[in-house]
N, CA, C and O of each residue as an XYZ file, in Angstrom:
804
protein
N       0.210    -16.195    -57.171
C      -1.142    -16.615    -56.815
C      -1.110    -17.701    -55.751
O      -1.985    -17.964    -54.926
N      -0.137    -18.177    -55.901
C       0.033    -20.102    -55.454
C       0.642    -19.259    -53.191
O       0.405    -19.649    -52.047
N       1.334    -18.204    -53.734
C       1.660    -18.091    -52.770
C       0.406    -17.105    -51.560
O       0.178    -17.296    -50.366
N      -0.065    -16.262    -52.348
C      -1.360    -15.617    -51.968
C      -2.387    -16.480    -50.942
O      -2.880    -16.108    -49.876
N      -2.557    -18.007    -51.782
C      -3.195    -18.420    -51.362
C      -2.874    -19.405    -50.387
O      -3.724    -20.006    -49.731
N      -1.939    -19.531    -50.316
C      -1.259    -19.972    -48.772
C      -1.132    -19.494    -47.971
O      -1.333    -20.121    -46.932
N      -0.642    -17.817    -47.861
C      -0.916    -16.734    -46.842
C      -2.259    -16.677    -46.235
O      -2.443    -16.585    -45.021
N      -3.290    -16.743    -47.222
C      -4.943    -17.388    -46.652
C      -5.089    -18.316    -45.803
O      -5.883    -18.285    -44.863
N      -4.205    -19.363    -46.120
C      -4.772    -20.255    -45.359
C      -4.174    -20.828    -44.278
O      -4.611    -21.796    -43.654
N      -2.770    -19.980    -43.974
C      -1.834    -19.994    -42.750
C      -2.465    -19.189    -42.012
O      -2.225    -19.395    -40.823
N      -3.617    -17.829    -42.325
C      -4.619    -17.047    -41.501
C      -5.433    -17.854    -40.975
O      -5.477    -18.102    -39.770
N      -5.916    -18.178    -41.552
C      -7.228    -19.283    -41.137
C      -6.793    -20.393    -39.533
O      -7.375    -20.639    -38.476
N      -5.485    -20.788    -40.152
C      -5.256    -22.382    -39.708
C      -4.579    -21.125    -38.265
O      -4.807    -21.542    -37.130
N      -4.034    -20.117    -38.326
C      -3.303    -19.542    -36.715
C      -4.950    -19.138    -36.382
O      -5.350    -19.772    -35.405
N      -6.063    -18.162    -37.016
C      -7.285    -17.738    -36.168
C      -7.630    -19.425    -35.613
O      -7.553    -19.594    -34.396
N      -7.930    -20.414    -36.319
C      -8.564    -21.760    -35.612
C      -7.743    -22.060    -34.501
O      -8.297    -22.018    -33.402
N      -6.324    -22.407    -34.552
C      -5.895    -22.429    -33.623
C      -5.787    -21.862    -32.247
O      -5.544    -22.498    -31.221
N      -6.006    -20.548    -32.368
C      -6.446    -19.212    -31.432
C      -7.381    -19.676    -31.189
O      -7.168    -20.152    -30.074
N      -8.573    -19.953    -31.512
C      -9.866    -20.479    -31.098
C      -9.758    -21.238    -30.100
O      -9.553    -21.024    -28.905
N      -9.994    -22.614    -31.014
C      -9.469    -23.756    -30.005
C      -8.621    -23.507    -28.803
O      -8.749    -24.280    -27.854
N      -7.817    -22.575    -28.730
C      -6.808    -22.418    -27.437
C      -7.645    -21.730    -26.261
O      -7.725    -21.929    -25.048
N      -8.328    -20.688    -27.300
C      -9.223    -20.026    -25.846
C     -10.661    -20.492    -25.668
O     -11.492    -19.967    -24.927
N     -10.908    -21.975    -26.767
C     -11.561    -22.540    -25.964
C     -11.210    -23.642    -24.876
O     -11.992    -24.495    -24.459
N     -10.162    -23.502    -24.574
C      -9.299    -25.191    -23.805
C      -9.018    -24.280    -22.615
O      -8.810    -24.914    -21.580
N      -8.963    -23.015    -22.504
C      -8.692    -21.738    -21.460
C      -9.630    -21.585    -20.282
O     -10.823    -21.451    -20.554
N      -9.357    -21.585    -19.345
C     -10.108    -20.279    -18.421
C      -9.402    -19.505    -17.730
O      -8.350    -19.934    -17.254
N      -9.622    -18.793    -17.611
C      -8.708    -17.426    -16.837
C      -9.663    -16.524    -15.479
O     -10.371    -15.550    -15.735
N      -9.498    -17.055    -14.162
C      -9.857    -16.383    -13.192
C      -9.308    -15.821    -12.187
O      -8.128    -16.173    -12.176
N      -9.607    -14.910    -11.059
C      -8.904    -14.388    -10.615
C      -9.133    -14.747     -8.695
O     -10.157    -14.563     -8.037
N      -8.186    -15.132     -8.358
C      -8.408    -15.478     -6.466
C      -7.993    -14.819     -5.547
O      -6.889    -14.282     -5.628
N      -8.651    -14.718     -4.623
C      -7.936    -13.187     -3.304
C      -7.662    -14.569     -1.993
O      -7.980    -15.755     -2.070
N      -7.114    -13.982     -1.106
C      -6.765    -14.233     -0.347
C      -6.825    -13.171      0.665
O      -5.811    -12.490      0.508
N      -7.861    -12.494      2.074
C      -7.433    -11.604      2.903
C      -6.720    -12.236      3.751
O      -6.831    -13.445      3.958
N      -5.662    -11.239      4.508
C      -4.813    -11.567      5.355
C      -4.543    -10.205      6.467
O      -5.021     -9.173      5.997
N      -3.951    -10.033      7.678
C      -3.579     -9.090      8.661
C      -2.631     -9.218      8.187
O      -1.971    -10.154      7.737
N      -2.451     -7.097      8.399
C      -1.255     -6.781      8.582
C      -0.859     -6.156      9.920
O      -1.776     -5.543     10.467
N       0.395     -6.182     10.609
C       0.944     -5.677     11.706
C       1.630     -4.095     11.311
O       2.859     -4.091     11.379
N       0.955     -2.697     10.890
C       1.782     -1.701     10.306
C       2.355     -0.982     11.226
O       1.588     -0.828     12.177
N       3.553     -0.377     11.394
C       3.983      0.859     11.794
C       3.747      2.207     11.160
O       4.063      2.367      9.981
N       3.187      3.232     11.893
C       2.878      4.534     11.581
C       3.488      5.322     12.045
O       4.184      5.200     13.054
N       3.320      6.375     11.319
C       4.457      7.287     10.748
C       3.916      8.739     10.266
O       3.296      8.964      9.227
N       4.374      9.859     11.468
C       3.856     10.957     11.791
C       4.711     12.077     11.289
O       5.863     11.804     11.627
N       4.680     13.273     10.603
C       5.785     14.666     10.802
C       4.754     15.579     11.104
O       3.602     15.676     10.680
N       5.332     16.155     11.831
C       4.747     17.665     12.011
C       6.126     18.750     11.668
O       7.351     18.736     11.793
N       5.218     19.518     11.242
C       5.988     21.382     10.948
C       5.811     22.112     12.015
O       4.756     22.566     12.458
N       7.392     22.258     12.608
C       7.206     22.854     13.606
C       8.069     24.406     12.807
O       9.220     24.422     12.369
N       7.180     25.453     12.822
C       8.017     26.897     11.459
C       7.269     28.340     12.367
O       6.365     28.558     13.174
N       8.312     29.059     11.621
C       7.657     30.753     12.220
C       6.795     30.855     11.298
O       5.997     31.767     11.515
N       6.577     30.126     10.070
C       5.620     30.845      9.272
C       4.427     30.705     10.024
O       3.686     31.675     10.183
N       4.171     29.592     10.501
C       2.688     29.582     11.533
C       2.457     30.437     12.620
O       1.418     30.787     13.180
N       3.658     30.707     12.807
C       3.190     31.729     13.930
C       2.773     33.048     13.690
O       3.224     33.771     12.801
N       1.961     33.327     14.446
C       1.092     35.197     13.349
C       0.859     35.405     14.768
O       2.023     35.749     14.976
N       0.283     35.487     16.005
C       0.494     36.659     16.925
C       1.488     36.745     17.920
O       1.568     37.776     18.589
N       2.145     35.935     18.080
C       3.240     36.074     19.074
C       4.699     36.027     18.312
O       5.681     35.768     19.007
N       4.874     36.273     16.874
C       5.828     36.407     15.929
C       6.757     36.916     16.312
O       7.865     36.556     15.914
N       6.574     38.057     17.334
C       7.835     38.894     17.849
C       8.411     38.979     18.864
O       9.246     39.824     19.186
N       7.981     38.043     19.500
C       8.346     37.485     20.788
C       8.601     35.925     20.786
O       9.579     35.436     21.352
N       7.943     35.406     20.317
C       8.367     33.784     20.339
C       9.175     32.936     19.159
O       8.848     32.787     17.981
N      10.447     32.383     19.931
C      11.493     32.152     18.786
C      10.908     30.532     18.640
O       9.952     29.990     19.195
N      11.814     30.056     17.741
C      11.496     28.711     17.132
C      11.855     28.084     17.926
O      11.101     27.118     18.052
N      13.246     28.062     19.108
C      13.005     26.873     20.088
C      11.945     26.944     21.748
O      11.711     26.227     22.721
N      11.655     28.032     21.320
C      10.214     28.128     22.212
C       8.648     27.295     21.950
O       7.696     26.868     22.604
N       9.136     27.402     20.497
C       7.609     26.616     19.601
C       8.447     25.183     19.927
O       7.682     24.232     20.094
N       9.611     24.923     20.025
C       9.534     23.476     19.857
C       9.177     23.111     21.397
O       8.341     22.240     21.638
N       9.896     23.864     22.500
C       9.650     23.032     23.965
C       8.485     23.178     24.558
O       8.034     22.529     25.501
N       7.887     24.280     23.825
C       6.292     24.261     23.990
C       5.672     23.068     23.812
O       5.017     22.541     24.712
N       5.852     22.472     22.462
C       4.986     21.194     21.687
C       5.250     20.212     22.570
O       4.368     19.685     23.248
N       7.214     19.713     22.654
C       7.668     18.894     23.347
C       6.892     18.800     24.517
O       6.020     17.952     24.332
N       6.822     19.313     25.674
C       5.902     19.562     27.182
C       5.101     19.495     26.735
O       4.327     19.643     27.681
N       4.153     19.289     25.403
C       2.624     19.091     25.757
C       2.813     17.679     25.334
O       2.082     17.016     26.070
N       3.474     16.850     24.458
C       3.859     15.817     23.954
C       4.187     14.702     25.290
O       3.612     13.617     25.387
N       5.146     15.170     26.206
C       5.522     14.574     27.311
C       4.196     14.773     27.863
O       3.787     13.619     27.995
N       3.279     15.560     28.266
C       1.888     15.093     29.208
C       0.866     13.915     28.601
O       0.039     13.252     29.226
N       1.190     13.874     27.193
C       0.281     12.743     26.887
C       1.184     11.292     26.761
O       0.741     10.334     26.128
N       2.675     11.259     27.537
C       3.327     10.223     27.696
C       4.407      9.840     26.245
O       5.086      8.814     26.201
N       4.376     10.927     25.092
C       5.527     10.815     24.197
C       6.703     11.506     24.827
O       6.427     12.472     25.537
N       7.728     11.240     24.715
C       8.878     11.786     25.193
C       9.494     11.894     23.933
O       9.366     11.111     22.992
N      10.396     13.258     23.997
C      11.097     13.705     23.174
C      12.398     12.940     22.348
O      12.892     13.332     21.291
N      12.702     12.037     22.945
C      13.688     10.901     22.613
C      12.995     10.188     21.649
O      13.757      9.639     20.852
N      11.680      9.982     21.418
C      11.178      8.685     20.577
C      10.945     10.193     19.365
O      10.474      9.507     18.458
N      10.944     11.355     18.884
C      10.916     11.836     17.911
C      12.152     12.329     17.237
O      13.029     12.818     17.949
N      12.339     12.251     15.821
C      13.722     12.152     15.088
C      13.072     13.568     14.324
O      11.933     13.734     13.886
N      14.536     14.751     14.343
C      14.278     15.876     13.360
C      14.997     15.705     12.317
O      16.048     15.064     12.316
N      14.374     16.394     11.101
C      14.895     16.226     10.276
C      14.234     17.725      9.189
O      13.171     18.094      8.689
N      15.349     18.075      9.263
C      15.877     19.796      9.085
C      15.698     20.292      7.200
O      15.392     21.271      6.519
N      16.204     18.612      7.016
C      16.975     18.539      5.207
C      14.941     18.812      4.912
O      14.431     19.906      4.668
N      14.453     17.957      4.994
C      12.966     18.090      4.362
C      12.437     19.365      4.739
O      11.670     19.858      3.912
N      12.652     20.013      5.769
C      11.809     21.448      6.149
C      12.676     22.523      5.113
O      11.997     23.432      4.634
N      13.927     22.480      4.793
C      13.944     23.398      3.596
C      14.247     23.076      2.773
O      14.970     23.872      2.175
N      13.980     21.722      2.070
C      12.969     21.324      0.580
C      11.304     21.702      0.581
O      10.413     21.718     -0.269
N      11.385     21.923      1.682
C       9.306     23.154      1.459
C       9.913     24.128      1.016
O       9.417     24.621      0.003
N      10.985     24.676      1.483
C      10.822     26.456      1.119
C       9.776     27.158      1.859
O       8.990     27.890      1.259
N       9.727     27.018      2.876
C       9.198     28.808      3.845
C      10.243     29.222      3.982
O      11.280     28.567      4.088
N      10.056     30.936      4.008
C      10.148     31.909      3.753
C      11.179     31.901      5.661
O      12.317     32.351      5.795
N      10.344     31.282      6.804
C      11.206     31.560      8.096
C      11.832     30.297      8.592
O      11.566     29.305      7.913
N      12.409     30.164      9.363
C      12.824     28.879      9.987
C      11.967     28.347     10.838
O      11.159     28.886     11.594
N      12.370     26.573     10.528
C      11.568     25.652     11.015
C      12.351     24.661     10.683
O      13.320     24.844      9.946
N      11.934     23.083     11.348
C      12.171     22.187     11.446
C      10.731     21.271     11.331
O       9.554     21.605     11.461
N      11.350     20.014     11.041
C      10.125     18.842     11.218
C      10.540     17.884     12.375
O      11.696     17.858     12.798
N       9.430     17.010     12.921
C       9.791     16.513     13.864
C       8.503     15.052     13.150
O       7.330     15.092     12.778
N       9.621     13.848     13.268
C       9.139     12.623     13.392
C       9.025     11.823     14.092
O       9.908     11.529     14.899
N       7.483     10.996     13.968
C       7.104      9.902     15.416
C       6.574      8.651     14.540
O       6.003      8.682     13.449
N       6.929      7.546     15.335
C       7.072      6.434     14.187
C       6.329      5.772     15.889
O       6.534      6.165     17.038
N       5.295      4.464     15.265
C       5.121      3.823     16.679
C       4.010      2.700     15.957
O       3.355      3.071     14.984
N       3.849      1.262     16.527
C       3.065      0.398     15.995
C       1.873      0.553     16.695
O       1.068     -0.352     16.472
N       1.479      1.475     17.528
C       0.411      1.488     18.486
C      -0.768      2.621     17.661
O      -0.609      3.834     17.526
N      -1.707      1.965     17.285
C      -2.467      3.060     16.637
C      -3.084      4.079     17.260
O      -3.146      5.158     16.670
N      -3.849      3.887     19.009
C      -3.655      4.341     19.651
C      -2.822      5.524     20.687
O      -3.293      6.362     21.456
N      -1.557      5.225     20.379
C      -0.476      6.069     20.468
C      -0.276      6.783     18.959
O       0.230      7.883     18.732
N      -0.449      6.481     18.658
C      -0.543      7.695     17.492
C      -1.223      8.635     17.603
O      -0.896      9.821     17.645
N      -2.803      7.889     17.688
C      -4.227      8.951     17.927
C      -3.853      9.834     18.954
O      -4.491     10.882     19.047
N      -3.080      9.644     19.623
C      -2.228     10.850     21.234
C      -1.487     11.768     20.319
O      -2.243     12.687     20.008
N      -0.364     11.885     19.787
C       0.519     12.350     18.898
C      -0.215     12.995     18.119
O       0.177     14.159     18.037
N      -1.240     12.751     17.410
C      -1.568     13.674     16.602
C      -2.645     14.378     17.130
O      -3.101     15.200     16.335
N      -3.473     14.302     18.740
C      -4.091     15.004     19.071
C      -3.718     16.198     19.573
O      -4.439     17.183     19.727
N      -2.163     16.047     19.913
C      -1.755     17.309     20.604
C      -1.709     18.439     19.435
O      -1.500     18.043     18.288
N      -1.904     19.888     19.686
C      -2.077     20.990     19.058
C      -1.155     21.839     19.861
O      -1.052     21.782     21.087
N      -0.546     22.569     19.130
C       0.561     23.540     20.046
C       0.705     24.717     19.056
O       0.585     24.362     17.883
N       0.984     26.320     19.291
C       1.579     27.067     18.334
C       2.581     26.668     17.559
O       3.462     25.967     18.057
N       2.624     26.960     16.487
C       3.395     26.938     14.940
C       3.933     25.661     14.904
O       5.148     25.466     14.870
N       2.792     24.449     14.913
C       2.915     23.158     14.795
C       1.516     23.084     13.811
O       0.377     23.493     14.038
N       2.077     22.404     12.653
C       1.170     21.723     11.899
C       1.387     20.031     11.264
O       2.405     19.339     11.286
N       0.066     19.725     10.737
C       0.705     17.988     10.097
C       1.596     17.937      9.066
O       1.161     18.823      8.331
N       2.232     17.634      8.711
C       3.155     17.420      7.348
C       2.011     16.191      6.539
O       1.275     16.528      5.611
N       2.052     14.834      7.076
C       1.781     13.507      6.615
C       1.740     12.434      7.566
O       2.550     12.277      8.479
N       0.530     11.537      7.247
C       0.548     10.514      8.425
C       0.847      9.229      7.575
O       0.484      9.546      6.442
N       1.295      8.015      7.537
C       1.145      6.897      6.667
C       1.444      5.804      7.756
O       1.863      5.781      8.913
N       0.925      4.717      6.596
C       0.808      3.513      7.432
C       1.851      2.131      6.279
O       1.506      1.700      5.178
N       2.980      1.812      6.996
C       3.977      0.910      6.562
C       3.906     -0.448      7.246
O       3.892     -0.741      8.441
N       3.865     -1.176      6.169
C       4.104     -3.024      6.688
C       4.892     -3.172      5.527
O       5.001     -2.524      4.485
N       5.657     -4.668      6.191
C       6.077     -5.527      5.117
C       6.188     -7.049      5.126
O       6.715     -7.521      6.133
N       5.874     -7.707      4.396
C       5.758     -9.009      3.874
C       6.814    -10.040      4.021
O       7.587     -9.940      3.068
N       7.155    -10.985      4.828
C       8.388    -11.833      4.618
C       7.989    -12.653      3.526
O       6.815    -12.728      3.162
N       8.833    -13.210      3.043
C       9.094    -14.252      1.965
C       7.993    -15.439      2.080
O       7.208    -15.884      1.243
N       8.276    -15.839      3.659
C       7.111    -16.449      3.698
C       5.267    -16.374      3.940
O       4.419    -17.219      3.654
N       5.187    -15.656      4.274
C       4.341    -14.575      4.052
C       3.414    -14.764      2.769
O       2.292    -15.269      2.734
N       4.103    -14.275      1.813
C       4.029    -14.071      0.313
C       3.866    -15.403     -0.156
O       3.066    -15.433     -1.091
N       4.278    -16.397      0.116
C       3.918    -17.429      0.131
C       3.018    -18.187      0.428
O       2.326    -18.574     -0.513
N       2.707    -18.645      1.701
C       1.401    -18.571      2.002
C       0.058    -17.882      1.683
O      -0.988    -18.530      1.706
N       0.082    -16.802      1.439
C      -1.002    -16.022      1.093
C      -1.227    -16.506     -0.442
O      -2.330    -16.959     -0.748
N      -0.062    -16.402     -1.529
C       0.048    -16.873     -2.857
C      -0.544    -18.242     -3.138
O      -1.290    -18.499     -4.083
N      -0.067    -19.205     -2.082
C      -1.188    -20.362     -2.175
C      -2.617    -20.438     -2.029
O      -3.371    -21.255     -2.558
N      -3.005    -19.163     -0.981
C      -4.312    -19.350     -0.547
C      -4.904    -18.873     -1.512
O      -5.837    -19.552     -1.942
N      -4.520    -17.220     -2.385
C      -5.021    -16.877     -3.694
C      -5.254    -18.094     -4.803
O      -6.277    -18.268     -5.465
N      -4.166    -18.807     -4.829
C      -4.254    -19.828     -6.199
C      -4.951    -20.507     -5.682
O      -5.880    -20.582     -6.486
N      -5.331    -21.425     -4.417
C      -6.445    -22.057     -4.178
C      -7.938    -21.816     -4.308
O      -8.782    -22.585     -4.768
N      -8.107    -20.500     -3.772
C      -9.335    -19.344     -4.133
C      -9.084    -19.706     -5.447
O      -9.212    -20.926     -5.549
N      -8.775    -19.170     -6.523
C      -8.737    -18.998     -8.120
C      -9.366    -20.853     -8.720
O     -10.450    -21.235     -9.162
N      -8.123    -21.536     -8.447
C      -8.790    -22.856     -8.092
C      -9.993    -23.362     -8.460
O     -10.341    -23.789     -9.561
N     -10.813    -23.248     -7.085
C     -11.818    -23.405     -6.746
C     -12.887    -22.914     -7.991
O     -13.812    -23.502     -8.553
N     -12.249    -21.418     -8.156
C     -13.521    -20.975     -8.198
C     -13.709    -21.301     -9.867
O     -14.851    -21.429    -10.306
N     -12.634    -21.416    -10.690
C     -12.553    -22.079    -11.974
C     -13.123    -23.814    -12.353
O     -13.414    -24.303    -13.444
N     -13.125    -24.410    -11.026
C     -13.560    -25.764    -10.898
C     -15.219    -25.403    -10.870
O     -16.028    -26.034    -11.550
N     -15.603    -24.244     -9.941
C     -17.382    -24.700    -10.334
C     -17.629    -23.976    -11.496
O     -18.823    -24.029    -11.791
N     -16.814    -23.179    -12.433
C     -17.442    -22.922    -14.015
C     -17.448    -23.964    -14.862
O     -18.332    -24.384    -15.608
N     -16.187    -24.386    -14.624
C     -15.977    -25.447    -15.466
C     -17.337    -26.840    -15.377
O     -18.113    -27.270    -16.230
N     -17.090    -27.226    -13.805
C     -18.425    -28.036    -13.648
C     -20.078    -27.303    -14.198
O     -21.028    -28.055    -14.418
N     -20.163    -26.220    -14.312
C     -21.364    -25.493    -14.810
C     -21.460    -25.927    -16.345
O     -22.529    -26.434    -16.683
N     -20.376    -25.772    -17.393
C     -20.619    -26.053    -18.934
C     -19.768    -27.452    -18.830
O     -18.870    -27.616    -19.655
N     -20.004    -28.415    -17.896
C     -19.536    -29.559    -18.258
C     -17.834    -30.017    -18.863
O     -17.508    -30.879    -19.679
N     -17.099    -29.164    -18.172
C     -15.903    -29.540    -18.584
C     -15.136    -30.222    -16.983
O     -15.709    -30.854    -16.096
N     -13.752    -29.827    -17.063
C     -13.137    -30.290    -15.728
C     -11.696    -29.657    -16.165
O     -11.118    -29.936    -17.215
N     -11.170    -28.650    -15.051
C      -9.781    -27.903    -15.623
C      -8.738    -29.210    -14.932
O      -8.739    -30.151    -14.137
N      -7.770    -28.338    -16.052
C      -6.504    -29.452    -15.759
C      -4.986    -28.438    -15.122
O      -4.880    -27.699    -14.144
N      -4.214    -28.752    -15.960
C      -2.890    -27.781    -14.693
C      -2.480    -26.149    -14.838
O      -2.176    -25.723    -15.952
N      -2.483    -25.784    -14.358
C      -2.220    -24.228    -14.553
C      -1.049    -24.046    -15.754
O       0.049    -24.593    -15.862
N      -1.580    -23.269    -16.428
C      -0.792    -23.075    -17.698
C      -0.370    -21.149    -17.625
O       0.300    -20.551    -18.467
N      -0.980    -20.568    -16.420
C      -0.332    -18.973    -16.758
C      -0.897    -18.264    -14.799
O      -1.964    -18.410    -14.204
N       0.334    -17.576    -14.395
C      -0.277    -17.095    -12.942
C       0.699    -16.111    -13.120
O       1.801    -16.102    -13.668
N      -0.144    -15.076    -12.373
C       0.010    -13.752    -12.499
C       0.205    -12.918    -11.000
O      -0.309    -13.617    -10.127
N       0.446    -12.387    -10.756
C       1.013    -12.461     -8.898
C       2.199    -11.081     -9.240
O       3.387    -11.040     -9.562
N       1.173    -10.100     -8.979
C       1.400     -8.340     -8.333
C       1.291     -8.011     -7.137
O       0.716     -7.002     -6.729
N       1.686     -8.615     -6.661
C       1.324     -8.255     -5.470
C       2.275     -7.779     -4.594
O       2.658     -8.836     -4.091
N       3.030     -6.745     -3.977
C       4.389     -5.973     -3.350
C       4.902     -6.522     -1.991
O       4.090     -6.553     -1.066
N       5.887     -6.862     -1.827
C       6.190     -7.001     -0.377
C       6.074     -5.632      0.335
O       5.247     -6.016      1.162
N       6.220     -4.634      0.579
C       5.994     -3.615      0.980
C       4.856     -2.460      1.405
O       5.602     -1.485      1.314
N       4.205     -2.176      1.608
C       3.435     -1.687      1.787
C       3.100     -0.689      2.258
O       2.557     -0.730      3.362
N       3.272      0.386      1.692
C       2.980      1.753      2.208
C       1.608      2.918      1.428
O       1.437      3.365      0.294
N       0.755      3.066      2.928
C      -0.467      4.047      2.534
C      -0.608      5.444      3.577
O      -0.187      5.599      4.723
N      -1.309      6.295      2.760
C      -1.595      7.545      3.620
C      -2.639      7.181      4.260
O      -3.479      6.371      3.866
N      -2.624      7.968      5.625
C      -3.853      7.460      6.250
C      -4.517      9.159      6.007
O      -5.519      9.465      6.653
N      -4.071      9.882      5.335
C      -4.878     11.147      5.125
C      -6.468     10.983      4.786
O      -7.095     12.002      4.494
N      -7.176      9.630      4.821
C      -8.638      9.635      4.783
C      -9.114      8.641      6.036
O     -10.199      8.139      6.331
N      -7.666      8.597      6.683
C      -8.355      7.909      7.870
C      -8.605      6.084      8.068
O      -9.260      5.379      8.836
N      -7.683      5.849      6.914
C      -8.329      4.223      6.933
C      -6.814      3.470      7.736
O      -5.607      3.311      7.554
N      -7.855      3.200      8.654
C      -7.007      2.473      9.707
C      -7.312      0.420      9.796
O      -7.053     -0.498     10.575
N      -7.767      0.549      8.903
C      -8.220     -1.208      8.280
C      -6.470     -1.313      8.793
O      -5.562     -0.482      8.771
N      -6.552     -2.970      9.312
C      -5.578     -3.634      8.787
C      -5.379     -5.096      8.479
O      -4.595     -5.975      8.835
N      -6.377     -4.996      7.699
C      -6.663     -6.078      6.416
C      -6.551     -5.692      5.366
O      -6.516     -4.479      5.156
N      -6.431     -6.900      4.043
C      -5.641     -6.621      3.256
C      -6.165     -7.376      2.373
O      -7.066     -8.060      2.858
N      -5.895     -7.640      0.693
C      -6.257     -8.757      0.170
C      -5.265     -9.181     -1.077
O      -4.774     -8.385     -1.877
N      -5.116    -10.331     -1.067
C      -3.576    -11.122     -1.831
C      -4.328    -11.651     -3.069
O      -4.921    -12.725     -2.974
N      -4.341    -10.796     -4.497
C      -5.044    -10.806     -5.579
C      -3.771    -11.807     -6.640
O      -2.547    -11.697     -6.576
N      -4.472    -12.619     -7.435
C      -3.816    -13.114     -8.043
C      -4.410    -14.006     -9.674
O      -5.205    -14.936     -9.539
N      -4.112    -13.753    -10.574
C      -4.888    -14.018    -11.908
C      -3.992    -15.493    -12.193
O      -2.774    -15.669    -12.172
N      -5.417    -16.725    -12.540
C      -4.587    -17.865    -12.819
C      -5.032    -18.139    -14.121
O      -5.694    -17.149    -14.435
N      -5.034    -19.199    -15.357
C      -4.914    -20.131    -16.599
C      -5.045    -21.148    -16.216
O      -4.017    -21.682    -15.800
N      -6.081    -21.787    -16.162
C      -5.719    -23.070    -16.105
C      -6.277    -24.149    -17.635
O      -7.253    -23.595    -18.141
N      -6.036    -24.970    -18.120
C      -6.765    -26.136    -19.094
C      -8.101    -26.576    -18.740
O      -8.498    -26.897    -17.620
N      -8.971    -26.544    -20.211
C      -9.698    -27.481    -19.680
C      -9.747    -27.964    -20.627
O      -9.521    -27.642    -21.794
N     -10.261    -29.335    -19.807
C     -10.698    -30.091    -20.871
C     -12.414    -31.170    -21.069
O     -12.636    -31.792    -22.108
């Protein structure tokens, strides 16, 4: 019995404590936007499967110096694209083909690259890659916790309290950064999210 009723009241005394803790709590969350500088990143399928009326006459390195010469009139040259053979038969078509990659920080020069259209050339994937230095991540991480900060100082001033030192921070945020631009979002802004704890009292 003697012990029953101590198990009661070690419940009690951890829920009060829980209380009290998340009343001494606030927990908000601070952004930080920042620019990014990305490099983009183009394949096209260059394959016989695309080809359907000139199938019997036009071989696959005809489809490529075709593309190439229309590529060189809009000022890409064939030197700045890398093939890569291993990914065109991990698709599995049925004829031969190759892929051809264009990598370039100019978004502009991209919009060229992917305007050209040529026989038995299609898109594979377009994406957009940055990455974060150390310091970087840093800076931005301060500006989030300052945002968070702030914005925990005017609740607190709202119900009359005043926070004290960060007691929990939370910071997901990737050095890396890679997106499809398959809907077209060519933003390059960004935002540095970060969940803080701080005391109040």
């Amino acid at each position: 019995m003697k012990k029953a009723v101590l198990n009661i009241i070690m419940v009690f005394m951890t829920v009060g404590a829980f209380a009290q803790n998340f009343q001494n709590n606030i927990t908000v969350s601070g952004h930080h936007t920042y620019s990014i500088s990305p490099e983009y990143s183009s394949k096209m399928i260059l394959s016989m499967n695309n080809v359907y009326y000139d199938a019997q006459t036009m071989s696959l390195s005809e489809v490529k110096s075709t593309y190439l010469d229309k590529l060189a009139k809009v000022g890409i040259s064939s030197d700045r694209l890398k093939e890569d053979p291993l990914h065109y038969a991990l698709l599995g078509y049925e004829k031969e083909g190759l892929i051809l990659e264009f990598k370039t920080t100019s978004l502009e020069e991209m919009q060229k690259f992917l305007g050209v259209k040529s026989i038995g050339v299609t898109r594979s994937d377009t994406t957009l890659k940055a990455e974060l230095s150390d310091a970087q991540m840093a800076t931005y991480a301060k500006a989030a916790f300052d945002d968070a900060k702030k914005k925990a100082q005017g609740i607190a001033d709202k119900i009359g309290r005043k926070i004290a030192k960060a007691i929990y921070v939370s910071d997901t945020n990737a050095k890396k950064i890679s997106e499809s631009m398959y809907y077209g979002n060519t933003n390059d802004e960004r935002d540095y999210y970060m969940s803080v704890s701080f005391e109040l009292h």
